[in-house]
N, C-alpha and C positions, 0 to 999 in steps of 0.2 A: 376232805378236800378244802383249801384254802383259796377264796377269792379277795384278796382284799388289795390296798391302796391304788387303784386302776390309774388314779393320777397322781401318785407319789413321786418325789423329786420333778416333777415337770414343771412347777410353776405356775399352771392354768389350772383353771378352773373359773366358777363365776367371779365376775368382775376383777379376775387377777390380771387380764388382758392391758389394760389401762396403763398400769405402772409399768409395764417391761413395754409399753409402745415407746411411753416417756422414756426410758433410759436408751433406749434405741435411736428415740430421733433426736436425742440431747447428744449422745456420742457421736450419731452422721452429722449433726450442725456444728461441730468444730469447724469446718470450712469457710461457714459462714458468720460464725464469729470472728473468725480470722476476715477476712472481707471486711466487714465493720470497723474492727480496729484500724487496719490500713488507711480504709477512707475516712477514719479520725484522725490520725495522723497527717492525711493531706488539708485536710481545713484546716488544722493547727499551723501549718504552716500556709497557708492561704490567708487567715488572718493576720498573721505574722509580716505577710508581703503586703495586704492593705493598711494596715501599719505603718510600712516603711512608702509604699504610694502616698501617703497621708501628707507625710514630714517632707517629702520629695516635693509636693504639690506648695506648702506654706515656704518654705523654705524658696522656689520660683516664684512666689506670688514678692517675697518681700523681693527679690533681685529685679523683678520685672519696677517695681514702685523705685528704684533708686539706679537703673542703667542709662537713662538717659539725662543728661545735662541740669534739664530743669526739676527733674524729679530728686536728684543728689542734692542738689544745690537750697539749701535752707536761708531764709534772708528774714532780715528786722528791720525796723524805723527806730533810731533814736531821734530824738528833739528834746535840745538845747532847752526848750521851753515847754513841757509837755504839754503845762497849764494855758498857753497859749495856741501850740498846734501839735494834735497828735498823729499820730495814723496807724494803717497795716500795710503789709506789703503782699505781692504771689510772689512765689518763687522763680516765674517769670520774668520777674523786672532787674536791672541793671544796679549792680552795686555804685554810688557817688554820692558826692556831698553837696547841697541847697541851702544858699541863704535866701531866706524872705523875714518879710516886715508886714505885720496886719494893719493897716491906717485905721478899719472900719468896717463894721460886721453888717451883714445883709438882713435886711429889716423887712418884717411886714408892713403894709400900709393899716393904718388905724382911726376910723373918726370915732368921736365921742359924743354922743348926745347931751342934751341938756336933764340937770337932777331932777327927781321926782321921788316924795315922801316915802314910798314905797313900794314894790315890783307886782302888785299882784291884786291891787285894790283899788287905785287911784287911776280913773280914765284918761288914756292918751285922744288927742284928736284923733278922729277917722275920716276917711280917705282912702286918698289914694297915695303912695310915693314911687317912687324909682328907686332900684338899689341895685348894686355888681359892680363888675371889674368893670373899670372904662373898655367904651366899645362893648357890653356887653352887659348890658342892664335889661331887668325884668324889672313889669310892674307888679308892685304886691298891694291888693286892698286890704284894709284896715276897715275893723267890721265897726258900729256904735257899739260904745261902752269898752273897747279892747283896754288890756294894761300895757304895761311895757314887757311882761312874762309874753301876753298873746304876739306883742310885735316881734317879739326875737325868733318864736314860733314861726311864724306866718314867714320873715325873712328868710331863716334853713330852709324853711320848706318851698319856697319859691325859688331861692337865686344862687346862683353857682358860683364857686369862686371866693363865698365870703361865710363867714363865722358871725351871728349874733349873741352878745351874751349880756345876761343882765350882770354887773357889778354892783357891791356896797362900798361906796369909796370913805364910809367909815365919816364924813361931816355931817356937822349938826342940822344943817338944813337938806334937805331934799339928797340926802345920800346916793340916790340910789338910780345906776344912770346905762345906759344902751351904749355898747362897746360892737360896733364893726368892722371885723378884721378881715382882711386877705387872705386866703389859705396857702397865698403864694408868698415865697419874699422877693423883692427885687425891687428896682425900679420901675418895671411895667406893670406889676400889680399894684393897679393903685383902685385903692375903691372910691366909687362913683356912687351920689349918695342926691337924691333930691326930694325932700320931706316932702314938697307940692302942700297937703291940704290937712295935713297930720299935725302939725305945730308941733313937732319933733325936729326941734333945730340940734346939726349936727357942729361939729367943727373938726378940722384934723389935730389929731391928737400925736401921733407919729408918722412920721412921713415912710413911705416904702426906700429904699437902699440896697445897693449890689454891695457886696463883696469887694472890698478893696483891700489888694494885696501887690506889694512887691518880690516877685518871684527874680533873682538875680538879676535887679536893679529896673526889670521889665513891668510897667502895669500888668495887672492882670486882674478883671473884675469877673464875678461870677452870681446869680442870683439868688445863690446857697450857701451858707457856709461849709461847703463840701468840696473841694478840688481831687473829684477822683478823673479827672481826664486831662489832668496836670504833667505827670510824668506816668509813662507806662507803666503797670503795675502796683501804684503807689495809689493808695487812699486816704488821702490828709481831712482830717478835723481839722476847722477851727474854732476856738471855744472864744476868745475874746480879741477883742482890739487892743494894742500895744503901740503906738507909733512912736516911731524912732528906737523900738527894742529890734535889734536881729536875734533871729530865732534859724539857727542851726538845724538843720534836717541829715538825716546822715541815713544811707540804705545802705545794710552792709551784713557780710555774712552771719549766721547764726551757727556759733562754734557747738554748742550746745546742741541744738536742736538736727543738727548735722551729724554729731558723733553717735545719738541715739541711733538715727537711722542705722550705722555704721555698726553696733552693739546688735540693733535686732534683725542683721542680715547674719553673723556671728552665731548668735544665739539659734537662729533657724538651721543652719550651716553642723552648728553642735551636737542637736539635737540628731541629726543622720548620724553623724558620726556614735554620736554613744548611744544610738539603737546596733550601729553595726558591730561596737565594740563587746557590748553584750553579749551579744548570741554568740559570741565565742566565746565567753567563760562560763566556768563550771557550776551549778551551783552547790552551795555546800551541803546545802540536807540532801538532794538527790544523786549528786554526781553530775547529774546528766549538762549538757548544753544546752544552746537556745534552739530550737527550732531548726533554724536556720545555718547553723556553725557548718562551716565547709561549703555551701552553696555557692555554685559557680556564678549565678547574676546576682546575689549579692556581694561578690567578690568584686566585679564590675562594677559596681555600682561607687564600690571605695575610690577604685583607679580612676573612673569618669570624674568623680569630685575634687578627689585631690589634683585630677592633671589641672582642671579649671586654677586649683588655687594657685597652683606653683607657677602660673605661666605669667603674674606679676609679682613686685618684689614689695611683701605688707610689711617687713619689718619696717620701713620709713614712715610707717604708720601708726608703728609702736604695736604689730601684729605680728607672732612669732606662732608655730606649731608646737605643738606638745606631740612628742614622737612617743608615747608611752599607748597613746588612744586617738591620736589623729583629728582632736580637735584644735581650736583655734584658740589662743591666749591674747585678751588686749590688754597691751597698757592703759589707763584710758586719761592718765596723766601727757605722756608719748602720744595718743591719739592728741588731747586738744591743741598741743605744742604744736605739732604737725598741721590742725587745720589753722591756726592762728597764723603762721611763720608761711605757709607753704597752701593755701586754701586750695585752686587748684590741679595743686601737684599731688592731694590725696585724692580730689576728685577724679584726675584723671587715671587711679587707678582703678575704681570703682566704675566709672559711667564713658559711654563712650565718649570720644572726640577727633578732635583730626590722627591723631594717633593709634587710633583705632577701637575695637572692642574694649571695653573694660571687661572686670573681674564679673562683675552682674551679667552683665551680657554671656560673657563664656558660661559660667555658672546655669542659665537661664538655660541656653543651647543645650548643655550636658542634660538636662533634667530635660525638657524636651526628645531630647535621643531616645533618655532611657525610658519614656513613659509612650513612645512613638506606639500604635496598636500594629504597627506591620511589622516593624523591626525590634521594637525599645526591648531590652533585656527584662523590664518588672514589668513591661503589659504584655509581652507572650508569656513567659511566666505564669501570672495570672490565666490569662487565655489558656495554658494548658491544663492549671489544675482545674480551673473547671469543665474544660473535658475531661480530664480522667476521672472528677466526682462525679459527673452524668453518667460516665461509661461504669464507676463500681456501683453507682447504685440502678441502674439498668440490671448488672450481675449479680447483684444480693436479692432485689423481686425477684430472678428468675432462682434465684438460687433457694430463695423462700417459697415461691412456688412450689417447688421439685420438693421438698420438704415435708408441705405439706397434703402433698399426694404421696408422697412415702409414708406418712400417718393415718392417713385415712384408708393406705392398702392395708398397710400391721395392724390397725381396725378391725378389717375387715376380716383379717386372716386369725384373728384371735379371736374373733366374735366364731367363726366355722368351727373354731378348735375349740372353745367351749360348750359349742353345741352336741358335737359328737363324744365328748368326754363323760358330757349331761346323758347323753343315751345312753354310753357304753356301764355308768355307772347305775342308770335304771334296769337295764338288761340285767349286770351284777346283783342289784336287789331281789329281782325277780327270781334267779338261778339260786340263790343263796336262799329265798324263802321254801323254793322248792324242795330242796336238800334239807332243811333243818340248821343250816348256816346262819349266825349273826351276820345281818345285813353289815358291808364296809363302812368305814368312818370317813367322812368328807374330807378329814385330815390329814390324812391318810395314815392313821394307827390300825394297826392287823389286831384282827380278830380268829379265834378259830373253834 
């Protein structure tokens, strides 16, 4: 009588369970490796659309900085005389031409004390004195034994309005002498000075002075040499006195600094463009497209941008299309000819005016539409793929769940089916010893 392989071709036996769980729940999880890939697919194009939100949002940021009048509009100061009066301008202020004439620069008030051998050894009188702006004098005491270092001390730190400094005026005798200046210039800062008991005799050394300027043939004095509330906008330096020089002031477009704008509205404008151009070609190692190739709001997105562009006429601007990829081509010889000849008349394509929206403004709208979270084409968009990422990966945990309770039931059912395989081939031993039979082989090789 032959008892042998009792678990031949079954596969089970001790710890054979294990591997055929694994090959079981690796072939039911196809489903959910498929899920996985999907919801890779949709982030790759989720990225893809934050992306193109990215270039949508910079591309509005520059059209927002150049739609309105003063934001287009770039302006400069020349002068005739730079070395005489300089300035800056905002873009705010009024293009026209100024002549003025500097008679005489605005001055601080200054007295000078009498010399003394040295600043820092040699006893001044002490006392008492008075020192500040007229109308506003403080007394300062002067201790025994001070120098003229202690007195310049004791002045800062007492009295408003004025500067004390010791100088070496460089002479043989007594060099070295107490300088009191106005922190203000003008006429009304004059400093007020009375030694009283200090033997610190003073004398004016320079008298205080306004600003004296001929602005189109009009006085005009100021206590600074700064005229920033001269003409709107404008902030004129004056560095020296010239009288009887006219000195030319001219505020006037900035052809330059105006075309740039113009280049990096273009430039933003481009950049959409040759992301959307991409994703419809092929690539060459892969074949595949972009991401995005065929998408219905990115298709949108082309026509919202292009309508903007088309709805003015840039070629007067020396701005032509490139119908190959739907970006924008500048001359930028054409551009400065245009703002030079026609300042304007480029402006007015660009920023709004009585004639209405410009190019920016439209431009701005269009991106506003499409970024809108109720309506816009790229933020429902967005708003869906990420519900649909929420909802697959809600379905891959349940679907990973369900998995792995399929695993641990084929556990459980290969854990019983070893166990009874283990008796059935103890009982085999047992009947086989009884008989005189070679006990079976674990192998399941026959014996007989």
């Amino acid at each position: 009588m032959k008892i042998s392989g009792l678990n031949s071709g079954l596969g089970v036996g001790p710890g054979s369970g294990s591997p055929m769980v694994d090959q079981i729940v690796a072939a039911e999880s196809v489903p959910v490796e498929s899920s996985k890939q999907r919801r890779e697919s949709v982030i790759a194009k989720k990225t893809e659309f934050q992306s193109l939100d990215s270039l949508l949002s910079k591309l509005q940021g520059t059209a927002d900085s150049i739609k309105m009048p003063s934001g287009f509009r770039k302006l400069l100061v020349d002068s005739s005389h730079p070395d005489i009066i300089s300035g800056t301008v905002s873009d705010s202020a009024e293009v026209g031409s100024y002549e003025m004439e500097v008679s005489g620069l605005a001055r601080s008030d200054k007295q000078l004390a009498i010399g003394f051998p040295d600043k820092d050894k040699t006893e001044v009188g002490f006392g008492f004195m008075r020192v500040g702006l007229k109308g506003s004098m403080h007394e300062v005491v002067i201790d025994p034994g001070s120098t003229l270092k202690d007195v310049a001390a004791k002045i800062n730190e007492s009295s408003k309005g004025v500067r004390a400094t010791v100088i070496n005026t460089g002479a043989k005798e007594d060099p070295f002498r107490l300088l009191v200046s106005s922190l203000e210039s003008g006429e009304e800062a004059v400093v007020d000075l009375d030694p009283d008991t200090t033997f610190t005799d003073f004398k004016n050394q320079v008298k205080g002075k306004n600003l004296d300027v001929k602005f189109e043939g009009v006085d005009v004095k100021r206590k600074t040499n700064a005229l920033d509330d001269l003409i709107d906008g404008v902030n004129l330096k004056v560095a020296k006195a010239e009288p009887g020089t006219s000195v030319t002031v001219n505020v006037r477009h900035d052809v330059d600094r105006t075309s740039e704008g113009v280049k990096d509205f273009v430039k933003q404008y481009n950049e959409v463009q040759s992301f959307s151009h991409k994703q419809g070609q092929k690539d060459a190692a892969t074949g595949q497209s972009g991401q995005l190739s065929g998408d219905s709001s990115l298709r949108q997105v082309g026509r919202s941008l292009q309508s903007a562009v088309s709805s003015v006429s840039l070629s007067t601007a020396g701005i032509t299309t490139n119908p190959k990829n739907g970006e924008l081509q500048i001359d930028e010889a054409k551009l400065k000819e245009a703002l030079t000849s026609n300042y304007d008349g480029v402006a007015n394509l660009f920023a709004n005016g009585e004639h209405g929206p410009g190019l920016a403004a439209r431009m701005s709208d269009a991106i506003r539409g499409l970024q809108d979270r109720t309506s816009g084409a790229v933020a429902t968009r967005l708003k869906g793929m990420d519900q649909r990422i929420k909802a697959q990966d809600k379905d891959i945990a349940h679907k990973e769940e369900r998995m792995e309770q399929r695993r641990v039931q084929l556990q459980r059912t290969f854990a019983n089916l070893d166990s009874k395989m283990a008796g059935m081939q103890s009982q085999g031993q047992m009947l086989s010893a009884r008989i005189g039979a070679p006990a079976p082989q674990t192998n399941g090789s026959e014996s007989t």
